[in-house]
C-alpha positions in Angstrom: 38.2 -11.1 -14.4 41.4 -11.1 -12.2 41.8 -8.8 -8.8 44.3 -6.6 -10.3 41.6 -5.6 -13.0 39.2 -4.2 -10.4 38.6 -0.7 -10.2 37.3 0.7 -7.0 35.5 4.1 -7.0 35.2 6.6 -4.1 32.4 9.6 -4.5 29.8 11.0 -3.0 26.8 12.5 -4.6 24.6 15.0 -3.6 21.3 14.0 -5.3 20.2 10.4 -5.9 19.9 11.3 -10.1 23.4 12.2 -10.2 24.0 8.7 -8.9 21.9 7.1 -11.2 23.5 9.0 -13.9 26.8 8.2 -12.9 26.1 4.1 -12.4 24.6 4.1 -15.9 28.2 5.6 -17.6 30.1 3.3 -15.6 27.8 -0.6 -16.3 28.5 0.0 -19.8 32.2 -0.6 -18.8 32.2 -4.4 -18.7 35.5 -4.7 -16.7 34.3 -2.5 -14.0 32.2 -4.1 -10.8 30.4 -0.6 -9.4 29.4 -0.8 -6.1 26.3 1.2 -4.5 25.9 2.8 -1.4 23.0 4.1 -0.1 22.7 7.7 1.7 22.2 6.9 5.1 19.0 8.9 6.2 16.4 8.4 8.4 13.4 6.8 6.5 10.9 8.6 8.8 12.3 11.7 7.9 11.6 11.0 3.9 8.3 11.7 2.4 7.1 9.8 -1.1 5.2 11.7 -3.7 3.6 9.3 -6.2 -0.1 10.0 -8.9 1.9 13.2 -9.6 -0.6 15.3 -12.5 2.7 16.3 -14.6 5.4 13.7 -13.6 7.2 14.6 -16.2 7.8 18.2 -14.9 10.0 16.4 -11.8 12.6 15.3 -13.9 15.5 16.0 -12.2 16.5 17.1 -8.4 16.9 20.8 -10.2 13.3 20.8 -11.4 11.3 19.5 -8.6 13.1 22.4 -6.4 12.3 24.8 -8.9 8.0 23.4 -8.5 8.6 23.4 -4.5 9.9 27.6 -4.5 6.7 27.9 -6.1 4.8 27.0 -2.8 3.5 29.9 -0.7 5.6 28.7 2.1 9.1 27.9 0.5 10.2 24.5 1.0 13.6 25.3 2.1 13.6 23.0 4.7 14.0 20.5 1.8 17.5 18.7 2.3 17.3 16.1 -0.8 15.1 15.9 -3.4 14.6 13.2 -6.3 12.9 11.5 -9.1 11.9 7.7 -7.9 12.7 4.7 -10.8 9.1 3.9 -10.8 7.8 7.2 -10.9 6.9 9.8 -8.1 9.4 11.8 -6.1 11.2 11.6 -2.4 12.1 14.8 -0.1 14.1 14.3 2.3 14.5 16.5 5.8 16.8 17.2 8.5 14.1 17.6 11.1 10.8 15.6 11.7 9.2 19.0 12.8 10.4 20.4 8.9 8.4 17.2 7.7 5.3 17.4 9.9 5.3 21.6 8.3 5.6 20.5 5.2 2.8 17.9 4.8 0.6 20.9 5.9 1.2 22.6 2.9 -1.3 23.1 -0.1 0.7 21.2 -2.6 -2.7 19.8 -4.4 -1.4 23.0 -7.0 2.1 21.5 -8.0 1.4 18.0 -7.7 -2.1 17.6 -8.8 -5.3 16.5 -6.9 -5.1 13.1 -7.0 -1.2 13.1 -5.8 -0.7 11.1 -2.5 1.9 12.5 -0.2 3.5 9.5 2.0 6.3 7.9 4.3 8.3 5.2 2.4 7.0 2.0 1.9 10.0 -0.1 3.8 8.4 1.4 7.0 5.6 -0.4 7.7 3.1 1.0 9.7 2.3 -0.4 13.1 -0.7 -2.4 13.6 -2.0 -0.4 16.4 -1.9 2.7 14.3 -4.3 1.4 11.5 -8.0 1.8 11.1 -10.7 1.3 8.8 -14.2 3.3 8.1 -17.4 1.8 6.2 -20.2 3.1 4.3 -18.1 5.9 2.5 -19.5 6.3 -1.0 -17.2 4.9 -3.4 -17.3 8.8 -5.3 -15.7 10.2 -2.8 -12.7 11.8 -3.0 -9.6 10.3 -0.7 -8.0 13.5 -0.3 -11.1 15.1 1.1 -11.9 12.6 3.3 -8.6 13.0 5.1 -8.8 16.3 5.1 -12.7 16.0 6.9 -10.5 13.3 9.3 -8.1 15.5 10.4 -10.1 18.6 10.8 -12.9 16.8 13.3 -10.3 14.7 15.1 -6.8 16.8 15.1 -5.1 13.5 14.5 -2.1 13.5 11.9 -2.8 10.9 9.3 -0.1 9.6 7.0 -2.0 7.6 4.3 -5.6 7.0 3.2 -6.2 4.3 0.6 -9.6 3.0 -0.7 -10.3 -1.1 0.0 -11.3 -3.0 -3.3 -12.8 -6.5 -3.8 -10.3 -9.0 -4.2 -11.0 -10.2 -7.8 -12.5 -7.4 -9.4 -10.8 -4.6 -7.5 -14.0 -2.5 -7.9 -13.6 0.0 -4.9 -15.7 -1.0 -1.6 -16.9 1.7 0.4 -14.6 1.2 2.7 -11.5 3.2 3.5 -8.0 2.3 5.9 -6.3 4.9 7.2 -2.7 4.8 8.3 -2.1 7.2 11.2 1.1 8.9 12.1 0.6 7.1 15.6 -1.6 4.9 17.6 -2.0 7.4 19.9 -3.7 9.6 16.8 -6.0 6.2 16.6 -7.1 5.5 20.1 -8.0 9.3 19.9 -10.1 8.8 16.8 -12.1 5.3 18.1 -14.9 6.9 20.0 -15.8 10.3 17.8 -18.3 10.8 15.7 -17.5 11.5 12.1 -20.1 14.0 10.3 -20.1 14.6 6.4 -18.4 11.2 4.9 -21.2 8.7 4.7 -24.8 8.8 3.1 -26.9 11.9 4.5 -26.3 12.7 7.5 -25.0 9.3 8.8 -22.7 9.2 12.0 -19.6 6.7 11.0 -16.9 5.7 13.7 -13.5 5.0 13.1 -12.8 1.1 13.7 -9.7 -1.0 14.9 -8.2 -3.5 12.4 -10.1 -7.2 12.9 -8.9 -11.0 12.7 -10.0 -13.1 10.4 -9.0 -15.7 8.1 -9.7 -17.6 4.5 -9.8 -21.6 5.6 -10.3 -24.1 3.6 -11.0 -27.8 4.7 -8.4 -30.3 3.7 -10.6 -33.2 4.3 -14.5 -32.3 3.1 -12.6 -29.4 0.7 -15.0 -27.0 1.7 -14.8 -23.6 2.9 -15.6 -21.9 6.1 -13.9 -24.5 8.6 -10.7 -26.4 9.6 -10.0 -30.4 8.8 -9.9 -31.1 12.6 -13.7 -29.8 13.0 -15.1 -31.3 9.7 -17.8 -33.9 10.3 -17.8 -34.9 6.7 -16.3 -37.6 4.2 -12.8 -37.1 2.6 -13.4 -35.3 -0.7 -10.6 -35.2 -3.6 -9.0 -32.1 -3.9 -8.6 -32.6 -8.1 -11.5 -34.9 -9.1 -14.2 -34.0 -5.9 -15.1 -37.6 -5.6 -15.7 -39.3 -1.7 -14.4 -42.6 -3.3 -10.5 -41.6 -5.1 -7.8 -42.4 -2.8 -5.6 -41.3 -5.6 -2.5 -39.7 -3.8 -1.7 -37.9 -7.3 -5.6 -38.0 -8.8 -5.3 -37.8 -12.7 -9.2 -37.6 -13.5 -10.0 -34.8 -15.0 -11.0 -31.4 -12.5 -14.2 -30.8 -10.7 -14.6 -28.5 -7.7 -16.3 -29.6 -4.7 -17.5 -26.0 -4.0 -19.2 -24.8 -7.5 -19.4 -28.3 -9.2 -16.8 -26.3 -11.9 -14.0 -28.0 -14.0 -11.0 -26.8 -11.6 -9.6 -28.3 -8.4 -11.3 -27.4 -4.9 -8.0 -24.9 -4.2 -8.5 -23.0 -7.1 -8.3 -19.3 -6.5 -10.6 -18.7 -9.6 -13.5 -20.9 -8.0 -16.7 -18.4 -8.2 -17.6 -19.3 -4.6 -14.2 -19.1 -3.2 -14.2 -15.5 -4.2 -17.8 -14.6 -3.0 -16.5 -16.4 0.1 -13.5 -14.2 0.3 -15.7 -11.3 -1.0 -18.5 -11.4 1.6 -15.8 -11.9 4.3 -13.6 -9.3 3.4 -16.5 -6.7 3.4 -18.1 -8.3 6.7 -14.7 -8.3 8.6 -13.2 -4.8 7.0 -10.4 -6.7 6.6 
């Protein structure tokens, strides 16, 4: 392609679909390079709606503010609204007070029950403002155990997830929840929760812990480092004490289970009880 056959397009759109529209007319044009520019918002001022009931109501920026008039408090406040690639919707805001009204807003009724209202994923929430509660029954529902949250604490919580196991991902009953701020955390640490846990069990909200997976070079065993191990050098592929192999060709046996894989396979079945038992004991 040579300079002078470079096109270069100026406009600026008012919803992120009539971009998306517009970039798809365009790529088909093989002689045209189109360049993107992103509106330049405020991520904490953008709320993601994603496990939408009916996502394919939300089909445009026209329809989704047809479903928010429909609210008993109008969402006027409502600066941009759009359909995400990968499904769900964004709304964005001018003010972080029209946000903080809006997430108090019944909205199970548009979007459905199971709908998770969020900040964006590219902000990542602080580690201080992260914590974790056990012995939740794995029935329960998210929504109404933020809801139970907020009403006994008055903290503002952006996102409740359920913990699974790593291999399985069967739910644990555990829950993180990702608060708006630390300070809504440290607020939280030293209530007592009523009406989440089996009977009439008091559960505390609990800080984020340390822990890692290690995996001994030397011995190949799991639970501690090469520089503490005691033990004989063991072959990562073949598990014998006596192969000095640097590149061991023998065929596989794991020094953990006595199975036909290497001792750093992920799919050993006690490497993931291992990571199991830890990641329940630890609450990750």
């Amino acid at each position: 392609m040579e300079e002078s056959d470079i096109i270069t397009v100026g406009k600026t759109f008012q919803t992120y679909h009539e971009l998306e529209k517009f970039v798809q007319n365009y790529q088909a044009l093989n002689f045209i390079q189109l360049y993107k520019r992103r509106l330049k918002t405020d991520p904490n001022l953008i709320l993601v709606i994603d496990n939408i009931e009916n996502q394919e109501i939300f089909s445009s920026s026209k329809e989704i503010r047809k479903e928010l008039c429909t609210l008993e408090k109008r969402a006027e406040k409502v600066k941009l609204a759009y359909k995400l690639p990968l499904g769900g919707i964004a709304l964005h805001f001018e003010k972080k007070e029209d946000l903080t009204e809006f997430k108090t807003y019944n909205t199970e009724k548009i979007f459905g029950k199971e709908s998770n209202i969020h900040l964006p994923a590219s902000i990542r929430p602080h580690r201080e403002s992260i914590g974790f509660i056990r012995d939740i029954p794995i029935h329960k529902n998210i929504q109404d155990i933020k809801s139970q949250i907020e009403k006994q604490t008055t903290a503002q919580i952006t996102k409740v997830t359920r913990i699974r196991y790593w291999d399985t991902k069967k739910p644990m009953p555990i829950v993180k929840i990702e608060f708006d701020t630390p300070q809504d955390l440290r607020q939280t640490l030293n209530q007592e929760l009523h009406n989440l846990s089996y009977g009439n069990n008091t559960i505390f909200v609990e800080k984020r812990r340390n822990y890692r997976f290690i995996r001994c070079f030397k011995c190949q065993h799991l639970g501690h480092s090469s520089n503490q191990c005691k033990s004989d050098s063991c072959c990562n592929n073949c598990g014998s004490e006596s192969c000095k192999e640097q590149y061991c060709t023998k065929p596989s046996q794991c020094c953990n289970c006595g199975g036909s894989h290497k001792s750093s396979s992920s799919k050993c079945p006690e490497f993931i009880r291992f990571v199991n038992q830890r990641k329940f004991r630890n609450t990750i």
